[in-house]
C-alpha positions, -999 to +999 in steps of 0.1 A: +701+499+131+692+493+097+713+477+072+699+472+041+715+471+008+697+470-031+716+466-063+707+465-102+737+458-125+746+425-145+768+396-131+803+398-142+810+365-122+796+337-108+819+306-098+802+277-087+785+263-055+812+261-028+803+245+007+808+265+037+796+258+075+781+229+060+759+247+038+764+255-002+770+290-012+784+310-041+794+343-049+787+361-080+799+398-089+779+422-099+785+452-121+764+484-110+764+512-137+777+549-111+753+572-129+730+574-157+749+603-175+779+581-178+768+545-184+806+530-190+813+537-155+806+504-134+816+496-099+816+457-091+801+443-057+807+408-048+773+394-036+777+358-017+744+339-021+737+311+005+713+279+005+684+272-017+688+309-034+724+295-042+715+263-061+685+285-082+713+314-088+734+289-102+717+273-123+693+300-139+717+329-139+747+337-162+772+361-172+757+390-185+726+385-167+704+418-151+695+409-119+680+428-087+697+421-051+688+430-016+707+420+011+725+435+038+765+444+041+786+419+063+822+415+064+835+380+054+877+372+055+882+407+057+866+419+028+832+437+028+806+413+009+768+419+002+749+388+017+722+385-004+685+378+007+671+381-024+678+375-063+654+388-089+658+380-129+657+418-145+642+408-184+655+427-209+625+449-225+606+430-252+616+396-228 
């Protein structure tokens, strides 16, 4: 089975690096716009980031920042989370 899940929106929250299983994570919000035709509408994903790609998240990224995620869906404390594999910057045009 496949899961795979990919994501363009701005984070709306990032807290910082928290250590779980012995190894730092965090976990940022995201904002995805719905649709194109009605920009306002946003739907927030929490994305939990784990290692190395945790540590460069938090310091290089903040609120308000365009980013790219893939991941896969997982299910942490009850809650459905997006585990992210990969984080990519999204600059702004004229960037």
């Amino acid at each position: 089975m496949l899961n795979e899940v990919i994501l363009a929106g701005r984070i709306v929250e990032l807290p910082p690096l928290a250590a779980g299983s012995n190894e730092l994570f965090c976990q940022m919000r995201i904002a995805v716009r719905r649709s194109a035709l009605e920009p306002e509408e946003e739907t927030v994903f929490p994305v939990r980031i784990w290692k190395g790609l945790a540590s460069v998240a938090n310091e290089k990224y903040q609120l308000g920042t365009a980013v790219a995620i893939r991941g896969r869906l997982d299910i942490c404390e009850d809650a459905i989370v997006i585990i992210a594999e990969r984080v990519s910057f999204i600059a702004a045009e004229g960037q």
